[in-house]
C-alpha positions in Angstrom: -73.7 -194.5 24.3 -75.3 -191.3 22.8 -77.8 -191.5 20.1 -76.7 -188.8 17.2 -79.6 -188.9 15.2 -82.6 -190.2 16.7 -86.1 -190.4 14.5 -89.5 -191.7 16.5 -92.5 -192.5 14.7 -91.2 -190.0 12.2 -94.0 -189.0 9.5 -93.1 -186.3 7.3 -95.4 -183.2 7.1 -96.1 -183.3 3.3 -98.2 -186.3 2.3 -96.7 -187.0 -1.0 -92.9 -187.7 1.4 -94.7 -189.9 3.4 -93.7 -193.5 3.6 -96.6 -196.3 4.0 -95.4 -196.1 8.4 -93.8 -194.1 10.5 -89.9 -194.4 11.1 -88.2 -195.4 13.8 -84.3 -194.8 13.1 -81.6 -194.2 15.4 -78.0 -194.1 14.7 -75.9 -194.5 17.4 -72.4 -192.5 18.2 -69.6 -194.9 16.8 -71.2 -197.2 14.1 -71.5 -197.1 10.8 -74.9 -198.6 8.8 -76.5 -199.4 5.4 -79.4 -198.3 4.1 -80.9 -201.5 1.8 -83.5 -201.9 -0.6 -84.8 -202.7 -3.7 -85.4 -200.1 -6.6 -88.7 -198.0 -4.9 -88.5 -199.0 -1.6 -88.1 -195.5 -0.2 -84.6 -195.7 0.7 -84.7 -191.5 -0.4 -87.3 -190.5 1.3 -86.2 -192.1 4.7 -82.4 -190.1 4.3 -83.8 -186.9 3.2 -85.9 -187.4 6.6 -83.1 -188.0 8.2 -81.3 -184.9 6.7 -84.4 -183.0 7.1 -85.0 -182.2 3.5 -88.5 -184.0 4.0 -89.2 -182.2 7.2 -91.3 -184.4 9.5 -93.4 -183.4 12.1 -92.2 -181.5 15.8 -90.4 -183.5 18.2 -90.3 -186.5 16.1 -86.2 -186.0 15.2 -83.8 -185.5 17.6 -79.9 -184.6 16.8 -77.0 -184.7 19.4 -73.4 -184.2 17.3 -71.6 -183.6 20.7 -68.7 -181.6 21.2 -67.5 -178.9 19.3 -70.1 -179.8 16.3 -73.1 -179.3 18.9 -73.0 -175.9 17.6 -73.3 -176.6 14.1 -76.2 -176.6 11.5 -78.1 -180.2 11.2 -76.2 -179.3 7.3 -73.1 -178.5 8.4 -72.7 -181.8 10.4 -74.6 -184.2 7.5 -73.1 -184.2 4.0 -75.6 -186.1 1.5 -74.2 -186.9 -2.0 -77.5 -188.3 -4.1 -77.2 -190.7 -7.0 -78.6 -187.6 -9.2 -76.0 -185.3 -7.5 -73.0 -188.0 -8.3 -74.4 -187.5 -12.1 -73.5 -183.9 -11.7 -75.9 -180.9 -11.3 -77.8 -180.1 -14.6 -79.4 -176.7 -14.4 -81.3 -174.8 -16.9 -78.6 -174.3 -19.5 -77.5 -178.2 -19.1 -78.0 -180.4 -22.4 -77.1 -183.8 -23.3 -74.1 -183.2 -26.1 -73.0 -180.2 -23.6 -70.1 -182.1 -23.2 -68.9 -183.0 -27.0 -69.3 -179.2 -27.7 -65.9 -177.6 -27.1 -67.5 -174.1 -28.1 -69.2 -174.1 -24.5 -65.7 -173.6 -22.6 -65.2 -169.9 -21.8 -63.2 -168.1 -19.5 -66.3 -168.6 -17.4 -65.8 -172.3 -17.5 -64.6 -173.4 -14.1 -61.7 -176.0 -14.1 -61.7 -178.9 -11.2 -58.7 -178.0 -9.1 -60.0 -174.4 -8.7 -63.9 -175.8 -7.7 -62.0 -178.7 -5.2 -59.5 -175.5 -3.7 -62.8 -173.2 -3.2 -64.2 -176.4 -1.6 -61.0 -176.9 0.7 -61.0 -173.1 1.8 -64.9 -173.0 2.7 -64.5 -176.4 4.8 -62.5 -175.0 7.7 -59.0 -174.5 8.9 -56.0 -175.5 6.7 -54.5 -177.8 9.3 -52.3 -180.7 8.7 -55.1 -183.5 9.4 -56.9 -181.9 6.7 -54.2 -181.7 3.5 -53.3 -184.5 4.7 -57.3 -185.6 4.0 -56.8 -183.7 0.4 -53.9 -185.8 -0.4 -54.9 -189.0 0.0 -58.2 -188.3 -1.7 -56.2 -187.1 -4.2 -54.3 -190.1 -4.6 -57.1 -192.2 -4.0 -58.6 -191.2 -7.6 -56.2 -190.1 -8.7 -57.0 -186.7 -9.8 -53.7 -184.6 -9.9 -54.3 -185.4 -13.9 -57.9 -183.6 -13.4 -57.1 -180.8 -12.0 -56.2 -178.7 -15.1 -59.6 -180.5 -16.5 -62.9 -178.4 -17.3 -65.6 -179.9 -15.5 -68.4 -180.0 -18.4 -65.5 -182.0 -19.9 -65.3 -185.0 -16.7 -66.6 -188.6 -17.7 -69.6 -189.7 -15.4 -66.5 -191.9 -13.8 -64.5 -189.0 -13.3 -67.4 -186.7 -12.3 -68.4 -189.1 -9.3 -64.5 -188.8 -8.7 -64.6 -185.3 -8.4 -68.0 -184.8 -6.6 -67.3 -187.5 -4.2 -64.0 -185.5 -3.3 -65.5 -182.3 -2.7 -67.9 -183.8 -0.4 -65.5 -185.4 1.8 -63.3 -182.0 1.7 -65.8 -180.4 3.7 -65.2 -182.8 6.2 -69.0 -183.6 7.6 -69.5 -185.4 10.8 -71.7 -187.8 9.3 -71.5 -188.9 5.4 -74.6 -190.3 3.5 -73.6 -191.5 0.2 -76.0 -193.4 -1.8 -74.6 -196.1 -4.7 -70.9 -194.7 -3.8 -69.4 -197.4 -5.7 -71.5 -197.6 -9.3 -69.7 -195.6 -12.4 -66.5 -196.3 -10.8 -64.1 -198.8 -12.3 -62.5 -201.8 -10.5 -59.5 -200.1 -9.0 -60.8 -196.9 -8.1 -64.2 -198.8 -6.0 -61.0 -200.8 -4.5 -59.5 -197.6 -3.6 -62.7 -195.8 -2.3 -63.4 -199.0 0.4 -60.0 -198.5 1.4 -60.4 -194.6 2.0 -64.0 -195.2 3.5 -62.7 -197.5 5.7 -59.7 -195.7 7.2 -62.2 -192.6 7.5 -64.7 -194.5 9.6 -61.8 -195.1 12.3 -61.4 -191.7 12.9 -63.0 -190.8 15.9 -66.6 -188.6 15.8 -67.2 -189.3 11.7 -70.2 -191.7 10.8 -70.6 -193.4 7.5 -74.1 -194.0 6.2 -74.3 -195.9 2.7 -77.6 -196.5 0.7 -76.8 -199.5 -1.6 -79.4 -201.6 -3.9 -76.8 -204.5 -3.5 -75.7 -206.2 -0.4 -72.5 -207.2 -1.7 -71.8 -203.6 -1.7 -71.6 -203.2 1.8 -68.3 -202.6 3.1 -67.0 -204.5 6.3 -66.9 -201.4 8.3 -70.6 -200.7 8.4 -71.8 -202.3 11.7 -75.3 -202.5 11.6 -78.3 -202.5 8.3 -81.8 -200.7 8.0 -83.6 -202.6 5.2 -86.6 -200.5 3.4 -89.2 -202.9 2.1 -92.6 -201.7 0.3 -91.7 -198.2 1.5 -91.7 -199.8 5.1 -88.4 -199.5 7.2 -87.6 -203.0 9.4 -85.8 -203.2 12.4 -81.7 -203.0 11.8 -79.9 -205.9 11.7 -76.3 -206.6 12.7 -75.0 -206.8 9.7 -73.3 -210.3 10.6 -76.7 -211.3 10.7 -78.1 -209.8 7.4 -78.7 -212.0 4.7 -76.8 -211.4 1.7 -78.7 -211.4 -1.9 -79.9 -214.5 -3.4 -80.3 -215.2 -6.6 -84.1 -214.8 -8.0 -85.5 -217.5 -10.5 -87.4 -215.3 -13.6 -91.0 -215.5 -13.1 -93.1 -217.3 -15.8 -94.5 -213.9 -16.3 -91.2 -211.9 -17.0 -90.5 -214.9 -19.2 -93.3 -214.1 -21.4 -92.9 -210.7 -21.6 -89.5 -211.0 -22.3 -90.2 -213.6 -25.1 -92.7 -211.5 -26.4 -90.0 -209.6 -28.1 -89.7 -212.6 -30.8 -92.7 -212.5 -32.0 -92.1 -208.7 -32.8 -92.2 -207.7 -37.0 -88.8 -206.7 -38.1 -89.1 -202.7 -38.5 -89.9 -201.5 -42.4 -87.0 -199.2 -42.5 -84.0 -200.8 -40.9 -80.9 -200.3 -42.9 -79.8 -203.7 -42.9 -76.3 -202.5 -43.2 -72.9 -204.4 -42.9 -70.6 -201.7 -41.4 -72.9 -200.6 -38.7 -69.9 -198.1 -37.1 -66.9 -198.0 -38.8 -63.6 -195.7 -38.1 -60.0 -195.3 -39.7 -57.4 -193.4 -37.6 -60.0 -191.2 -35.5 -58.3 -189.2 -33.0 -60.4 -186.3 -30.7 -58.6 -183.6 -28.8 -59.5 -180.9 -26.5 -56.8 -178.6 -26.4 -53.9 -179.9 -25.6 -55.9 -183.6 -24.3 -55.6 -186.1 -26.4 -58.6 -188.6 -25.6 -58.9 -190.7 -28.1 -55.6 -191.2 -30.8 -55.3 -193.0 -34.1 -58.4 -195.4 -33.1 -59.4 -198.1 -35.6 -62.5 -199.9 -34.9 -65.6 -201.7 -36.9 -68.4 -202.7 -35.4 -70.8 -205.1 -38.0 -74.3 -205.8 -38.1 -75.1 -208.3 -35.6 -72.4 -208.2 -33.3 -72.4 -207.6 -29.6 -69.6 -206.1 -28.2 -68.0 -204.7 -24.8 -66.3 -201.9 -24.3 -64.3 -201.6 -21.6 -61.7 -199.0 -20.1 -60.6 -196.7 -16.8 -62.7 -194.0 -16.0 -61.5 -191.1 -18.4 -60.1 -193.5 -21.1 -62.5 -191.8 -23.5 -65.5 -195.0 -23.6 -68.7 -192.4 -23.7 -66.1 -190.2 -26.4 -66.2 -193.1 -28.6 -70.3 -193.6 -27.9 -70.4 -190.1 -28.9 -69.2 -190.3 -31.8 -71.2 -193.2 -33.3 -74.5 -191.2 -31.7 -74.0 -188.6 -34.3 -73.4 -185.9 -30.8 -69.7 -185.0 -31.1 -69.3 -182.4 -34.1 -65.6 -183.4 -34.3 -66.9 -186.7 -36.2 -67.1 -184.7 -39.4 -63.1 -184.2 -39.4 -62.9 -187.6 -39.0 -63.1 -191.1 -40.7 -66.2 -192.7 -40.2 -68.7 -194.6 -41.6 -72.2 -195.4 -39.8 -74.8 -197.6 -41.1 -72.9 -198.2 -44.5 -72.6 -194.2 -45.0 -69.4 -191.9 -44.6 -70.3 -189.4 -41.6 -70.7 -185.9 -43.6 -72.5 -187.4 -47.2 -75.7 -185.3 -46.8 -77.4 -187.8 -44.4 -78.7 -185.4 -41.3 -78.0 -186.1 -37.4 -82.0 -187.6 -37.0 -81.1 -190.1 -39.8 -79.1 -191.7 -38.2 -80.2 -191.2 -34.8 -83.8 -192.9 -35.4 -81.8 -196.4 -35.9 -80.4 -195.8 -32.7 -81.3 -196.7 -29.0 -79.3 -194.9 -26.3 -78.6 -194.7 -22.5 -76.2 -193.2 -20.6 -75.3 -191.6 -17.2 -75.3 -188.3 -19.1 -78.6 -189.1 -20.3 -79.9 -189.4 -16.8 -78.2 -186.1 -15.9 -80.1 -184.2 -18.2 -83.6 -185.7 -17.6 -85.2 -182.7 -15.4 -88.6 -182.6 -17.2 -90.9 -183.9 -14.6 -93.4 -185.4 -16.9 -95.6 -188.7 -17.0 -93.0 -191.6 -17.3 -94.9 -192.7 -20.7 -94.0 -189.4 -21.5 -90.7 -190.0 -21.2 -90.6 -192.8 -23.0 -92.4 -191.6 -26.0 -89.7 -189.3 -26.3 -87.4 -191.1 -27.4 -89.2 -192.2 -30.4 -87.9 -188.5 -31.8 -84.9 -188.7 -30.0 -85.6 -185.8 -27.7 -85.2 -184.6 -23.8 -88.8 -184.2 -23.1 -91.2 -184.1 -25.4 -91.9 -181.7 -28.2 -94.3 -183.5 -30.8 -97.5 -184.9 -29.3 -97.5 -188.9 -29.6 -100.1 -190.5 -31.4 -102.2 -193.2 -30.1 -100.2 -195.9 -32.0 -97.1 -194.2 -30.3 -98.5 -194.4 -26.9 -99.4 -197.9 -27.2 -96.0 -198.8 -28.4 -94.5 -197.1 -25.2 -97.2 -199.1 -23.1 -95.8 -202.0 -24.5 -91.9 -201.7 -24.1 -93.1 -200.6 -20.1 -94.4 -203.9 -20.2 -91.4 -205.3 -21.0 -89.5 -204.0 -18.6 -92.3 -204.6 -15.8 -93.0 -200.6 -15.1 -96.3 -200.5 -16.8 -98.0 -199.4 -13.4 -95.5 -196.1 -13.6 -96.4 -194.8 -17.0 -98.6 -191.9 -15.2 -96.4 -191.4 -12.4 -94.0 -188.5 -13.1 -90.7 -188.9 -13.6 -89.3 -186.6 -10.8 -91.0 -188.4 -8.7 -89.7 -192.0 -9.3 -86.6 -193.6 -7.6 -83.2 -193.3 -9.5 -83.7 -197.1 -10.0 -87.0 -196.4 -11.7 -85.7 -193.6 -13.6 -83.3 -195.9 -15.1 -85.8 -198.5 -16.0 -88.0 -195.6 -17.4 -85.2 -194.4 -20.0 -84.4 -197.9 -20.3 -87.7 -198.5 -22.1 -86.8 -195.1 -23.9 -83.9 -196.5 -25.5 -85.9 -199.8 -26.9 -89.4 -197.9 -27.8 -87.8 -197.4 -31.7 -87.0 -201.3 -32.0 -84.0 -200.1 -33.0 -80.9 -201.8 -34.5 -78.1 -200.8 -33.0 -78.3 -200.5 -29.3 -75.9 -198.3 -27.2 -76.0 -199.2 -23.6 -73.6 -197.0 -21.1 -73.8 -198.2 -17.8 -77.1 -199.6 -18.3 -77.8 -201.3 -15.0 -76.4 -198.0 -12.8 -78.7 -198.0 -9.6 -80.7 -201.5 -10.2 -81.4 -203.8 -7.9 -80.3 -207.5 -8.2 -83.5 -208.3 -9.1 -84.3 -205.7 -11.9 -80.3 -206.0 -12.8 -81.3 -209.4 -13.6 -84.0 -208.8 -15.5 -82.6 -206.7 -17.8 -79.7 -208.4 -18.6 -82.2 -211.2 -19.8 -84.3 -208.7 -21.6 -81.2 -207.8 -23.6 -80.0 -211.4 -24.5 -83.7 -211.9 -25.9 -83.3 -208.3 -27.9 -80.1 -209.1 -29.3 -81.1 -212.9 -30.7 -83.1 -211.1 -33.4 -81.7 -210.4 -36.8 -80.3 -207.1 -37.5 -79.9 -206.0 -34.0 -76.4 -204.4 -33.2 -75.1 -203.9 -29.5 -72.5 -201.8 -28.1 -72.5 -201.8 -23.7 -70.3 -199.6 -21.2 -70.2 -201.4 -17.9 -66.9 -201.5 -15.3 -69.1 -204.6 -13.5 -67.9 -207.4 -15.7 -70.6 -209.5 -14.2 -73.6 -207.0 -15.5 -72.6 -207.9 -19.2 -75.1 -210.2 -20.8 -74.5 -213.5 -22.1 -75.0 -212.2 -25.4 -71.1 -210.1 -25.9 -69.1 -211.5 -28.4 -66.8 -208.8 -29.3 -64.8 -206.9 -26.6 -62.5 -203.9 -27.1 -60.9 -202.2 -24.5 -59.4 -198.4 -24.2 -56.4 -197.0 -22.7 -55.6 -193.7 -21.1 -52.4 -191.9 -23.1 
């Protein structure tokens, strides 16, 4: 059987890539594996060894495609779709309300059937195995309905849609895909094993996943690497690999976590009844309707769920009760007791607010001390603009705490795992004690283990008086016990 990508006592050449030992990896022609681990266990740095964006040293990877794609670049023959990348890139001239801000679409503005065609015509030949690929991707998420879409104007949902599509278009010999499955909702994950599956059949493509759950490995995948401590063990057929088991909370993570009770209630909270009211909003982007006639209160102390298809306009709504969308001026709605356009500014409102989102993630480039990125949010800014005082710092030390990432809050944020990232702006979204909590997608990227946690560390939040909640997941298992309200959208 011949080895196609072979690593031996691989160390990569710059020491800030390096794992704790050298690999030993080997992925044989024919199977298909999993990459596991918990949130930091190096699970990045071992794929981009193994697609050489961490070069290591000489000799110490070997590549043998075989056949006709002997020829090919080493990035011709691997296609690697990151968590960050399935966010969508965010350059220079990306910002977090981009997307609410129908002043950005220009003729410049590319649409997503004319990216995935430029895609399709780079990849190769147009031969009938491969539009017959395009359709069934097509199909498979359904994106016919996208085509016409701008792209600054995709939900994260529809974004990993359209991202995981482009990659598959160029049609790579073998396909890393890290967390394929998070931000997707029920039947599109359902339609994605399906796809995945009948791709691994075909003869000469390998499928590599990187998951933070074992229940998210498909039955296809043959064998599983596990990265532990940034240490990678021998694989393990995965028949043999032990599936996740359920951790009890340590006595320390119970006191931390309790340790929110004995918090003062902040000085300025509003105390309001009607926390985010709306009569009759619609919002339209041309000729898209995404959200019609909508009525919907949300009062203080509630906990609701909000639920919906990729595209059904969930992070819309958020955007409007976030104070991001300008169209909530033309519109009927009342946050925090006050009709939206009554004098009170964006940051009034804002500073009562906690947020996180996929979008949210996308934007974070600034590669800053994590406490840095947490104090942040205490103006409500992307990176950080007004130097903290010490009394700010010590209340980001102490939401890190919380969350058990105290140890990262000089590490910078580029350098973190997506997992930590999300545990980092996590903290962000509590550091103002806030009373209304916004949650989208929340738990994107954890672990079990920090999943856990922080569905614990929200129950706790939310039994304090005047706290407000509002949470985005498509993982009806990741909602806390807390939810008491539950509204769900549909697509027109």
């Amino acid at each position: 059987m011949r080895t196609v990508i072979e690593i031996t006592n691989g160390t990569a050449r710059m020491p800030a890539w390096r794992l704790k030992e050298p690999v030993r990896f080997r992925l044989n022609e024919g199977e298909h594996v999993a990459i596991v681990g918990n949130n930091g266990s190096g699970k990045s740095k071992l794929v981009d060894m193994i697609t050489g964006r961490h070069p290591v040293f000489p000799g110490q990877i070997r590549y043998d495609f075989g056949g006709a794609d002997a020829g090919r670049l080493v990035a011709d023959n691997i296609k690697y779709i990151s968590f960050r990348d399935s966010y969508g890139a965010a350059d220079s001239t990306y910002y977090l309300q981009q997307r609410w801000n129908q002043q950005e679409i220009s003729e410049r503005t590319p649409r997503v059937g004319t990216l995935l065609s430029e895609a399709y015509a780079r990849s190769g030949g147009d031969t009938a195995k491969r539009r017959e690929l395009r359709s069934r991707l097509y199909e498979t998420f359904n994106l016919k309905p996208l085509l016409d879409k701008y792209v600054i104007l995709l939900s994260s949902g529809e974004m990993r849609k359209y991202l995981i599509t482009r990659m598959l278009l160029s049609d790579p010999r073998v396909l890393i895909m890290d967390n394929p499955f998070i931000g997707l909702d029920e039947p599109a994950r359902a339609s994605l094993i399906d796809l995945l599956y009948i791709l691994s059949q075909e003869p000469g493509r390998q499928i590599i996943l990187v998951v933070t759950k074992r229940a998210d490995i498909p039955s296809f995948v043959t064998r599983v690497w596990e990265m532990k401590d940034e240490r990678l063990l021998p694989a393990r057929d995965r028949d043999r690999y032990e599936r996740d088991e359920p951790q009890p909370e340590t006595d320390a993570e119970a006191e931390r976590r309790t340790s929110m009770l004995r918090l003062p209630e902040p000085p300025d909270n509003y105390n309001s009844d009607i926390v985010a009211g709306m009569k009759g909003v619609t919002i339209r982007y041309g000729e898209r309707v995404i959200l019609r006639k909508l009525d919907w209160t949300v009062r203080n102390g509630e906990r609701w769920a909000l639920n919906g298809r990729n595209g059904a306009g969930k992070s819309t709504l958020l955007s409007l009760v976030c104070a991001d969308n300008p169209q909530s001026y033309a519109c009927d709605i009342t946050l925090f007791d006050r009709r939206r356009g009554t004098g009170e500014t964006i940051w009034e409102i804002k500073k009562h607010i906690g947020y996180v989102s996929p979008e949210m993630h996308r934007a974070y480039r600034k590669d800053i001390a994590a406490i840095k990125i947490v104090a942040s949010g205490l103006n409500d800014s992307v990176g950080l603009y007004v130097k903290p005082k010490e009394e700010d710092y010590a209340r980001c030390r102490y939401w890190m705490y919380v969350f058990g990432i105290e140890h990262l809050a000089d590490r910078t944020f580029l350098s973190l795992s997506s997992g930590e990232q999300r545990m980092v702006l996590l903290a962000r979204a509590f550091v103002k004690d806030p009373e209304l909590l916004i949650l989208d997608e929340p738990l994107h990227g954890l672990d079990p283990h920090n999943g856990a946690m922080v569905k614990r560390i929200i129950d706790t939040f939310c039994r304090r008086k005047g706290k407000t909640l509002i949470m985005v997941s498509h993982y009806q298992d990741e909602y806390p016990d807390c939810i008491n309200h539950r509204i769900k959208l549909v697509q027109h």
